[in-house]
N, C-alpha and C positions, 0 to 999 in steps of 0.2 A: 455369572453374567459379567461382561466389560464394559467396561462406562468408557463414554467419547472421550478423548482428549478434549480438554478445553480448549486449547489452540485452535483445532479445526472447528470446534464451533465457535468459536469468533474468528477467525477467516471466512467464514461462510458466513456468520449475520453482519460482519462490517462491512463486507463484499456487496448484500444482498439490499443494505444503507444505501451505499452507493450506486448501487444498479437500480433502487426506486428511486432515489434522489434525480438523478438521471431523467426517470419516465415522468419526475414530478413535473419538472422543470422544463420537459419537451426537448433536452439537450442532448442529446447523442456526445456531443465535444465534451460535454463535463463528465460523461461516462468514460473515454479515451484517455483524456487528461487525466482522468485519478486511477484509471487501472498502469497510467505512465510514472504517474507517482510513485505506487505503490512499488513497481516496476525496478525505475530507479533507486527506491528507497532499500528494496531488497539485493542490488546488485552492489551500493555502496556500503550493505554489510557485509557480505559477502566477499569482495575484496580489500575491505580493511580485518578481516577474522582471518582472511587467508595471509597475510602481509604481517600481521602480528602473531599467528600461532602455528602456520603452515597446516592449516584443518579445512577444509570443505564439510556442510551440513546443509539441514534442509533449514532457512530459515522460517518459522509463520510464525516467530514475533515480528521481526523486521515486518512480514507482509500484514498482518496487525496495525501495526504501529503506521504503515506505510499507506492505508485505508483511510486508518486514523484523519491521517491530517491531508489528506482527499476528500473527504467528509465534510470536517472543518476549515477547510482554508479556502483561500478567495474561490468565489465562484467561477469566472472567468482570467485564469493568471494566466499571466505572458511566458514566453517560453523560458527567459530568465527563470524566473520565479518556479516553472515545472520542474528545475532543475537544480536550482540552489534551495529549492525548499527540503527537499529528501536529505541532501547533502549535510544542510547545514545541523 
């Protein structure tokens, strides 16, 4: 028998935070915004793992981590902030 990776199932229940978060709140935008996050958060590992080791992979820590603080961060942030938050 094979056990799930753990990684896809926390991409799927922090995804799935976010997606009721979302219906809690009546906000479609806060659903947009954090799969923007997650987005960005996964493309700026992405090209700093490529820049530092010349490797391409599938990242879902980044997209983890990138949920993460979709989840947890401002409810409504400014476009700024959609973008320097992954980054930073």
């Amino acid at each position: 028998m094979s056990l799930i990776n753990i990684k896809y199932f926390m991409v799927a229940y922090v995804g799935a935070l976010l997606v009721l978060g979302s219906f809690y709140f009546g906000d479609v935008a806060y659903l947009w915004k954090g799969l923007l996050i997650a987005a960005l958060y996964m493309l700026f590992d992405l090209l700093w793992t490529y820049a530092r080791d010349r490797v391409w992979y599938l990242p879902s820590s980044s997209v983890i981590s990138g949920f993460i603080l979709a989840v947890v961060g401002a409810p409504a942030p400014s476009i700024d902030l959609l973008i320097l938050l992954p980054f930073v």
